[in-house]
Steps between C-alpha positions, in 0.01 A plus 500: 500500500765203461831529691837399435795497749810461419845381548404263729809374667463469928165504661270332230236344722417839699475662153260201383306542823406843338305286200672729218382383126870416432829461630821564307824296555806637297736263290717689393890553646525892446290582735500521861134318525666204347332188616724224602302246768378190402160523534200753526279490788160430503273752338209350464271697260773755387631484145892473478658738253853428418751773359713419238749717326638390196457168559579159312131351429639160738603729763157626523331151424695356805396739749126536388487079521736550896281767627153432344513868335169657355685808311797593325581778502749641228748776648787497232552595099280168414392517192159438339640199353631360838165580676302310210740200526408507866114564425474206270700267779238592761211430233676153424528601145875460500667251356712355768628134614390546837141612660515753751101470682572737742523816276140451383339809590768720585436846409844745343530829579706752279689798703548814349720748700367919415640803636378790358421382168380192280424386185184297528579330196782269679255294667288391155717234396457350824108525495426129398780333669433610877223518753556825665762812430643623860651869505767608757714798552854479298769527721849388543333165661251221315261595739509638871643842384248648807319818245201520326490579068280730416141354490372747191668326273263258522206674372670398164428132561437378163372129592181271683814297656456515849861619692620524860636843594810486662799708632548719829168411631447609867306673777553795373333385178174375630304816403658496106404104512188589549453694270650303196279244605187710446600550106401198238858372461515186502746364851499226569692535864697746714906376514621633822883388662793754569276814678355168741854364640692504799798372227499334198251197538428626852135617465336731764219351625291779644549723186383215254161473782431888432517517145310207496251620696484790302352290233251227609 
């Protein structure tokens, strides 16, 4: 199993120290995760996903070349128009003035918030312009809302494109993780932030070691 934490914000390097797959740093002003320092601290073999919401395609250029970002991840209305614009500027296909090197290889990610419904077919136009799908709980937040969505929905998955299960993940979920994990959807990773915090961007350190442990 891969594992994401979120809304980094405070304590990075003890959360590193923990050797998660990825790390998620939110750009986006709404939101209480927002992340405003300069730089990110080491994390040596941890991929950086950065959170965008509704982004201008510089915005997101500029702090995937500042903080040497591996994912973006898509939290807004984009459309699939927007996200193929993007796709083809990571692919150098796009016909620019200026050559951005340091997006080559960066993987998007396109979040889709469910309750207790969804229509499967909302994600198809997106199929060939992103890497991954990532679903999360809708809530009055873009993430962080603290409460799982209801996990049979997903039997319905219609598609081979791998996606990261997010939304109210926590210690109280390690049994139901488990057994998602057993089916033949295709995750990619765990997403796990709000259920792990002290406060916003405050993680809690022994919490993330025992559902970590729970895992290896």
């Amino acid at each position: 199993m891969k594992l994401k934490i979120c809304g980094m914000k405070y304590n990075t390097l003890e959360v590193a120290a923990l050797q998660p797959d990825y790390l998620g740093f939110i750009f986006y002003e709404g939101s209480k995760r927002n992340y405003t320092n300069e730089t990110i601290s080491n994390c040596a073999g941890i991929k950086k996903a950065g959170v965008f919401v509704n982004a201008e395609i510089g915005f997101v250029v500029e702090k995937v070349v500042r903080f040497k970002l591996d994912v973006i991840q898509l939290h807004g209305d984009e459309s699939p128009a927007y996200c193929k614009n993007l796709s083809e500027l990571i692919d150098n296909t796009f016909k620019r003035e200026v050559e951005v090197p340091a997006l080559s290889g960066v993987e998007v990610w396109k979040v889709f918030s469910i309750k207790d419904t969804f229509n499967f077919s909302t994600i198809k136009p997106y199929e060939n312009s992103v890497d991954a799908f990532l679903f999360d709980t809708k809530g009055k937040e873009k993430g962080g809302n603290g409460y799982t969505f209801n996990w049979a929905i997903l039997t319905a998955y219609p598609s081979q494109k791998p996606f990261v299960l997010s939304g109210g993940i926590g210690l109280e979920e390690i049994s139901a993780v488990k057994e998602i994990l057993k089916t033949d959807l295709p995750i990619l990773a765990i997403d796990i932030n709000s259920k792990f915090e002290s406060e916003p961007g405050l993680k809690n350190i022994e919490d993330l070691k025992i559902f970590i442990d729970q895992f290896k």
